[in-house]
C-alpha positions as CSV (number, residue, x, y, z in Angstrom):
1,X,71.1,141.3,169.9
2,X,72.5,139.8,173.2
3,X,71.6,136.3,174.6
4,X,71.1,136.6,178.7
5,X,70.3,133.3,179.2
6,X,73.0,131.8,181.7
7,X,76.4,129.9,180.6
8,X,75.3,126.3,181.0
9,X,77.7,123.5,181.9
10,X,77.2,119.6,180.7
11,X,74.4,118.1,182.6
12,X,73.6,114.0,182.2
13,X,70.0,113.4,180.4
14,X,68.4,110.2,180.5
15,X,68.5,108.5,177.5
16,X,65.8,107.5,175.5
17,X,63.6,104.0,176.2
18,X,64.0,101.8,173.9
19,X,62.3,98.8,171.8
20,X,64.5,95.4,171.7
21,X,65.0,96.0,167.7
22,X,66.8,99.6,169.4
23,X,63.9,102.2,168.1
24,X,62.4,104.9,170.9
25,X,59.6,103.6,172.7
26,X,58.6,107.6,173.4
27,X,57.6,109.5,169.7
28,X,58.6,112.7,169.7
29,X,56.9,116.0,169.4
30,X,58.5,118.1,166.5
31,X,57.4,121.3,165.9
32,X,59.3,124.3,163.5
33,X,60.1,127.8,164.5
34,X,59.4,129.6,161.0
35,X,59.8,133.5,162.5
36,X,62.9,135.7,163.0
37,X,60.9,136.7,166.4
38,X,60.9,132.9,167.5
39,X,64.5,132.6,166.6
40,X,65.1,135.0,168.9
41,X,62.9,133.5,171.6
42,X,64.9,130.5,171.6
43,X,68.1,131.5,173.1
44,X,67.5,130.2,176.6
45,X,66.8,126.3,175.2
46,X,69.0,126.7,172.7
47,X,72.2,127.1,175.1
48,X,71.0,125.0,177.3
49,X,70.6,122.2,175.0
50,X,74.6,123.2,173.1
51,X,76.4,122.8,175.7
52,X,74.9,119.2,176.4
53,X,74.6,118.3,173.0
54,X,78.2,116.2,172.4
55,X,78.2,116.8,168.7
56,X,78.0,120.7,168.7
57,X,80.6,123.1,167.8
58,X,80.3,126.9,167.9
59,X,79.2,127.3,164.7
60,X,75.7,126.0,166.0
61,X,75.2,128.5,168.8
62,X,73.0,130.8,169.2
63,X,75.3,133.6,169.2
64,X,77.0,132.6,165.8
65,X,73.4,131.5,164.3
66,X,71.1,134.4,165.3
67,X,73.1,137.7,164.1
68,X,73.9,135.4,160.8
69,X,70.5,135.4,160.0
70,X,69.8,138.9,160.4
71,X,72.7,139.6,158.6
72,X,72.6,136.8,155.4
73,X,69.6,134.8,155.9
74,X,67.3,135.0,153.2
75,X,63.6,133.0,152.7
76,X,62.2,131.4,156.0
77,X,63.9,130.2,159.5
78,X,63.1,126.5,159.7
79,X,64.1,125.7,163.1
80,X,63.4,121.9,163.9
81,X,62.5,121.4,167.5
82,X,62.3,117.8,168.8
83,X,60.7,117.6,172.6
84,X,59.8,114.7,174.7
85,X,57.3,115.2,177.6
86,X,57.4,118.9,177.6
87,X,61.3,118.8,177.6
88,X,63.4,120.3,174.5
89,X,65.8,117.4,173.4
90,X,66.9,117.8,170.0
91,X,67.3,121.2,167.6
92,X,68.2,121.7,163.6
93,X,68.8,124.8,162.8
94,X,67.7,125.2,159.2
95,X,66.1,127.8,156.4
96,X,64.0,127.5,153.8
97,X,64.1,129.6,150.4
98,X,64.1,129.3,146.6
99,X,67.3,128.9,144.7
100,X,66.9,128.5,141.0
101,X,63.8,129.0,141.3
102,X,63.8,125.4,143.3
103,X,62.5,125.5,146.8
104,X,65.5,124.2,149.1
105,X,66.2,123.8,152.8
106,X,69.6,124.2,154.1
107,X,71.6,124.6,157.8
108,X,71.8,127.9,158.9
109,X,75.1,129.4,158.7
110,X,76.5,128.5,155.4
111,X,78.7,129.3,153.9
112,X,80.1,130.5,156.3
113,X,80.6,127.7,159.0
114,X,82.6,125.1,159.0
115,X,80.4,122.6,160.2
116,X,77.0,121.9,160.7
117,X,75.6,119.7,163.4
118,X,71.8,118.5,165.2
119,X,71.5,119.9,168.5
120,X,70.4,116.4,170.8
121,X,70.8,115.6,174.4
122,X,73.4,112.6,174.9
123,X,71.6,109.2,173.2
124,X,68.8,111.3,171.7
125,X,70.3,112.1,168.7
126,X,69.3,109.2,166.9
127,X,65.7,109.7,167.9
128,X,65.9,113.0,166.6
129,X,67.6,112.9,163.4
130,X,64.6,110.5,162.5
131,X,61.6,112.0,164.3
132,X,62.9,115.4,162.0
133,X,63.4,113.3,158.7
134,X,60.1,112.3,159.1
135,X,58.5,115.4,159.5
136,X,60.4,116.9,156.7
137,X,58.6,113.9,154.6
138,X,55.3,114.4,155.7
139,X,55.8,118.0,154.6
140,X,57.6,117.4,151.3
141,X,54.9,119.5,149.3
142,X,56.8,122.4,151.1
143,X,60.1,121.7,149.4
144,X,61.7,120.3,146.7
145,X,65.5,119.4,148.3
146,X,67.2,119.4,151.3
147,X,70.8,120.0,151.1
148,X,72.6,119.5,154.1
149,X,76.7,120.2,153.8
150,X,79.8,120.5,155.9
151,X,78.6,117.5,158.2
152,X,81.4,115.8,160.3
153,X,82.6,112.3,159.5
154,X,80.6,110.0,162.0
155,X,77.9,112.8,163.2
156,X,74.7,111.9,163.3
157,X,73.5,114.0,160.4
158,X,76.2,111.8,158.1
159,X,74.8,108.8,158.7
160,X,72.0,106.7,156.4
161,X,69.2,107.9,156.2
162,X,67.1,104.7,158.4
163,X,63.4,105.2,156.2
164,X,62.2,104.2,152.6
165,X,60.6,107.5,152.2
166,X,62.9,109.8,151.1
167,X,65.8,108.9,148.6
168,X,69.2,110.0,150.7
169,X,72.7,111.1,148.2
170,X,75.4,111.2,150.8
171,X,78.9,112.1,149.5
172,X,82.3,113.3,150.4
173,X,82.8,117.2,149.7
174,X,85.3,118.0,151.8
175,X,88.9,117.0,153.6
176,X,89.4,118.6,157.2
177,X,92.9,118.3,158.4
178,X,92.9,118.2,162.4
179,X,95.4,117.5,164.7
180,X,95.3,115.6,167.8
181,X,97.3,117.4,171.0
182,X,99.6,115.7,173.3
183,X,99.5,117.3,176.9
184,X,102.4,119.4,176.5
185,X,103.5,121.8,173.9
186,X,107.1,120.4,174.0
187,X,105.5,117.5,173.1
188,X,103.8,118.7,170.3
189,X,107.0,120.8,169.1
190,X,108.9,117.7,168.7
191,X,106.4,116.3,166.3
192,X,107.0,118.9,163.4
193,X,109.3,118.9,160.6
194,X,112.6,120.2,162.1
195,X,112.7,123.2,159.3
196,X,109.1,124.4,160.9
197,X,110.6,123.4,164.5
198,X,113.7,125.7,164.0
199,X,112.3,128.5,162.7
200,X,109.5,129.6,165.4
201,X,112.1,130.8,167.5
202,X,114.0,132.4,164.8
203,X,111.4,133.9,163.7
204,X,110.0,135.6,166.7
205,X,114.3,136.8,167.8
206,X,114.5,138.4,164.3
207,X,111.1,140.4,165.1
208,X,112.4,141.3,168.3
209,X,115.5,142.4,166.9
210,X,114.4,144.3,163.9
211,X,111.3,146.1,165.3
212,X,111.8,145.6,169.5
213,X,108.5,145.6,171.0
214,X,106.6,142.3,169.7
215,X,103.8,140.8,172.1
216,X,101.4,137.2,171.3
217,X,98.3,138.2,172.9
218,X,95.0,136.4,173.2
219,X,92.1,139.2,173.1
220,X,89.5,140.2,175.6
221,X,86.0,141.3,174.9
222,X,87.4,145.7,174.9
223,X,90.2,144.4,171.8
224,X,87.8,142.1,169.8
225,X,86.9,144.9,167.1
226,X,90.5,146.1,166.6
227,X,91.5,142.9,166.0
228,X,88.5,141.8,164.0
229,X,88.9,145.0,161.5
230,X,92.7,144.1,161.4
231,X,91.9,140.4,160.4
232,X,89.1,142.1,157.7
233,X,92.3,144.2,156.0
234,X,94.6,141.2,156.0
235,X,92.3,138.9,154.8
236,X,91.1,140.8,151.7
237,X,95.1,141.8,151.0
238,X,96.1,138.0,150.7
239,X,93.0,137.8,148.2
240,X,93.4,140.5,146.2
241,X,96.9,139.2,145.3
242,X,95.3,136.1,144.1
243,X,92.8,138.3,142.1
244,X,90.0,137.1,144.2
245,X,87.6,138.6,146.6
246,X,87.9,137.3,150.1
247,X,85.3,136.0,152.6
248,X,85.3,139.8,154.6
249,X,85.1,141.6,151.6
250,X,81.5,141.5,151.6
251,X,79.9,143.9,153.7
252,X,77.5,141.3,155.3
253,X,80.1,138.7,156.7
254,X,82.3,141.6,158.3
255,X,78.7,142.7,159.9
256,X,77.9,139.5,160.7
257,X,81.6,138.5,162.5
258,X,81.1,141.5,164.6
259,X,78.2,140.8,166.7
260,X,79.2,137.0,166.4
261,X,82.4,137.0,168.5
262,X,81.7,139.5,171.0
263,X,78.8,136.8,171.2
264,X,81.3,133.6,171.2
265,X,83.2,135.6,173.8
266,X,80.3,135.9,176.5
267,X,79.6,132.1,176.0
268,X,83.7,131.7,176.3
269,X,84.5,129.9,173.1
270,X,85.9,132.5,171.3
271,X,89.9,132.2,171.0
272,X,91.0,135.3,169.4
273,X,94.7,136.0,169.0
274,X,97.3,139.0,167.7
275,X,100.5,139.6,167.0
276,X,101.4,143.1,167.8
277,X,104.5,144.4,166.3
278,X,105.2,148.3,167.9
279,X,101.8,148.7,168.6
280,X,100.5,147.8,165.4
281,X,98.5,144.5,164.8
282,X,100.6,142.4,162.4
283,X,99.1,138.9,162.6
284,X,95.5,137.4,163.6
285,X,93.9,134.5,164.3
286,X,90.2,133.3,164.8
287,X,89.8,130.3,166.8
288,X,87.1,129.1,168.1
289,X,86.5,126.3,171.3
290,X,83.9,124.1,172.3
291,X,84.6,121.2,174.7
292,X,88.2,119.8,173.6
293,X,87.9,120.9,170.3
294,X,89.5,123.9,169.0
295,X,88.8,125.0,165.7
296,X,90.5,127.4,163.5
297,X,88.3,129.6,161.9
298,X,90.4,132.0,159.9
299,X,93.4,133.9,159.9
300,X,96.0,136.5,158.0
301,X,99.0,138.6,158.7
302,X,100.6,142.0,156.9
303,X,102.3,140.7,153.9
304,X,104.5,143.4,154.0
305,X,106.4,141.3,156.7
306,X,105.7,137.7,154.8
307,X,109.8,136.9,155.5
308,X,109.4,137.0,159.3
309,X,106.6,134.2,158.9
310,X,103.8,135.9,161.0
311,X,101.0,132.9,160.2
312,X,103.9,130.6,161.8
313,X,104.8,132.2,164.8
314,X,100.9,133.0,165.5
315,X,99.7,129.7,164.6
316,X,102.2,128.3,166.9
317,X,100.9,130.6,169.9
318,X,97.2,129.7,169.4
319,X,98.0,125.5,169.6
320,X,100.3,126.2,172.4
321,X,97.3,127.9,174.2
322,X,95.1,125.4,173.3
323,X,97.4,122.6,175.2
324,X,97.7,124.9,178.0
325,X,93.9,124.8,178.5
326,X,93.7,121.8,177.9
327,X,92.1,120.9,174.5
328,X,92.7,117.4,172.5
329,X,92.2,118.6,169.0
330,X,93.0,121.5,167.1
331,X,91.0,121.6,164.1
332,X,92.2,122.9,160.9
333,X,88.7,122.4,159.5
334,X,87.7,122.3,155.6
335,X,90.3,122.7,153.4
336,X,94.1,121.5,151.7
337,X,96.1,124.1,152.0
338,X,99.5,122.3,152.7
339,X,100.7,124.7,155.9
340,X,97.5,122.7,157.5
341,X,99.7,119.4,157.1
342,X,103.1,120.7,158.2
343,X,101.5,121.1,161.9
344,X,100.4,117.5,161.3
345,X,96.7,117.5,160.2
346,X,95.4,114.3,159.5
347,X,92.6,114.4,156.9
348,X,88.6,113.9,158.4
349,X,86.1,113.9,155.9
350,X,82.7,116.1,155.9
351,X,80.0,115.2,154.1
352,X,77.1,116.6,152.3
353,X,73.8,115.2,152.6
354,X,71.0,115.6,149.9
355,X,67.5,114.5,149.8
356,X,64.7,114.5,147.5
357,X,61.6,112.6,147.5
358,X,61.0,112.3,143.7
359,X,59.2,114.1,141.9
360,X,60.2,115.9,139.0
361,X,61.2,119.5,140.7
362,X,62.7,117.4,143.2
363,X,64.9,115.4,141.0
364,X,66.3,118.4,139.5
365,X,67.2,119.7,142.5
366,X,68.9,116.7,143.2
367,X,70.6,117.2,140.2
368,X,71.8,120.6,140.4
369,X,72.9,119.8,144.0
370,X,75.0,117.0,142.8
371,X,76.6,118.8,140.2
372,X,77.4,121.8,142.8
373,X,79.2,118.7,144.7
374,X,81.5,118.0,142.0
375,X,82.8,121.4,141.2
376,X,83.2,122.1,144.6
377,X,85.3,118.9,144.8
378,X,87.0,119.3,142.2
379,X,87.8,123.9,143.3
380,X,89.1,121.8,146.5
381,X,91.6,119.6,144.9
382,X,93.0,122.2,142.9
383,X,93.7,124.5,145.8
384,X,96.8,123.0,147.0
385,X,98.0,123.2,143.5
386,X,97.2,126.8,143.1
387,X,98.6,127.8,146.7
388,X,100.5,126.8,149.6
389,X,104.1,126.6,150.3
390,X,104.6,123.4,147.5
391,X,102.0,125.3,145.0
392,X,102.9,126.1,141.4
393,X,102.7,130.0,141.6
394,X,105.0,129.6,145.1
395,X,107.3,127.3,143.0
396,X,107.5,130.2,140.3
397,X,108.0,132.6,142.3
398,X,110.8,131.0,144.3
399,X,112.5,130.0,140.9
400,X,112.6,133.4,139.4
401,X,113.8,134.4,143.0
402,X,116.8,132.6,142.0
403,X,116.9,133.8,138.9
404,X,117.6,137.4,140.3
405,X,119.8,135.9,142.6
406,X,122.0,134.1,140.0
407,X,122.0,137.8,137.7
408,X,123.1,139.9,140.6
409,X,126.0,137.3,141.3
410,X,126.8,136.8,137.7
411,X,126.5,141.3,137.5
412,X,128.9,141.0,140.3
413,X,131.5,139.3,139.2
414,X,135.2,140.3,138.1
415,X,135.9,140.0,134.6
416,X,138.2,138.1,133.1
């Protein structure tokens, strides 16, 4: 299903009146769109209201939200709509459906996004994140938890909860490295490590001279599904040698990713580059851009050629790009994984937000939420153990490369 609504630019919107203590003088009109059929009717406002909103990223457009439900959502859309004289100012996309047999409300897009956001003209979103808090309240005989995760350090959504009516749990859950961009990708180049500096360029000669035509390409809307199925192959490769499925294995998230970027591409924040080695694509990378902020989404390369260092030489391509338009951040988003830190990521938390208003469902909710949060903490920590350049298993490997290395010489040796 295709949005038409018309690529909005940021317009100014008048704040909100105020009381001297700082609280809206206007109260705000919240009403819920519960209907797959309303979802869709929503585009229009929706966009509108994105590409003002200055905490939104992609993962809270329309394009990225809608074919995700059709494609994973399960229970009820629970679309909060906050509006102020007839005029839509604030939007949280959330769903409602039973998990344990709990009833739970959740943002829209997880897993699978790497952040989740409210929707809220400029000095609004205050207003709104209260006006909806209170709504949820005086419907709490309709759930039992709300469980709100992936939410930036200093959004809106991650800050205290400003009532005494529901009981708020708000805790780290994840580390997001993210990289700030000078203006100039020599800039930037001089930064890193001078191993990582010195061997982009290598890199790339050796692929020219080993396989002649190799091309760093950022996609267009007629290459988006070639590339998207080539990231889908690469992606489950690198998992199944860790004896674990991967994100695109499942049916639904490869469905899902290809309505969303030809979506994210017609709003013009999808960044989607390839590495094409003699006409075959040997390296991808999903990015995705909104405002100064690019954000890498996901990635992988043919592990057949692992010694050229694809990831490296692509990576390298899709921040240099990002300069070159002009972007401030490049954001690794959640998770460890030590390459993140060799392009200098600096650690941003994201938060998880839970609440429950007490009763007894709802403080088992809270309970099983909470314990969720620390085994997802603790998966987290352990994954720049398990892999990454300074991992154990690459560390084993690499010794019992030497190992061969230090039989062939020893094999090769004259006697005597």
């Amino acid at each position: 299903m295709h949005c038409t609504a018309p690529i909005q630019t940021n317009q100014p919107a008048a704040s909100p009146a105020r009381h001297s203590d700082g609280g809206p003088l206007t109260r705000l009109e919240v009403s819920e769109v519960t209907t797959p059929a309303g979802l869709s009717e929503l585009c229009a406002e929706w966009s509108a209201l994105l590409a003002s909103s200055p905490e939104a990223t992609p993962f809270q457009a329309w394009e990225w939200i809608e074919p995700w439900w059709r494609h994973l959502g399960r229970g009820h859309p629970l679309v909060l709509l906050a509006h102020e004289g007839g005029r839509l100012v604030g939007l949280l996309p959330l769903y409602r459906a039973r998990r344990f047999g709990l009833r739970r409300i959740a943002c829209m897009g997880e897993p699978g996004s790497d952040y989740h956001a409210l929707l809220a003209l400029p000095g609004w979103e205050a207003a709104c994140r209260e006006a909806f808090w209170h709504h949820l309240y005086s419907r709490r005989t309709h759930w039992d938890v709300v469980d709100l995760q992936q939410l930036p350090e200093g959004s809106t959504l991650a800050q205290p909860v400003g009532n005494g009516w529901l009981r708020p749990r708000l805790s780290l859950i994840r580390l997001c490295p993210v990289v700030e961009l000078p203006d100039s990708w020599e800039r930037f180049k001089a930064r890193l490590g001078k191993n990582l500096r010195g061997s982009l360029g290598r890199r790339l000669r050796q692929l020219q001279r080993a396989f002649g035509q190799v091309a760093l390409e950022t996609v267009g809307p007629d290459a988006i599904e070639a590339t998207l199925e080539a990231l889908f192959q690469q992606n489950s490769q690198r998992w199944q040698r860790r004896g674990r499925r991967g994100f695109f294995d499942h049916p639904a998230n490869r469905a899902w990713q290809k309505e969303a970027a030809p979506g994210l591409q017609r709003r013009g924040m999808l960044r989607l580059h390839r590495l094409v080695v003699d006409g075959r694509i040997c390296a991808t990378s999903y990015c995705v851009r909104h405002g100064a902020r690019v954000i890498y989404y996901n990635g992988g390369f043919d592990l057949a050629l692992a010694r050229y260092s694809l990831g490296n030489v692509l990576m390298a391509y899709a921040i240099e790009q990002a300069i070159r338009e002009g972007a401030s951040v490049f954001d690794f988003a959640r998770g460890q994984e030590s390459y993140k830190y060799e392009w200098g990521g600096q650690d941003r938390r994201s938060y998880r937000l839970i609440l429950s208003h007490g009763t007894v469902r709802s403080w088992l909710a809270l309970g099983l939420a909470e314990a969720e949060t620390h085994i997802e903490r603790a998966a987290s920590n352990l994954v720049p153990l398990l892999w990454g350049r300074q991992s154990i298993f690459h560390r084993l490997h690499r010794h019992r490369h030497l190992q061969r290395w230090f039989h062939r010489r020893c094999e090769a040796a004259p006697e005597g």
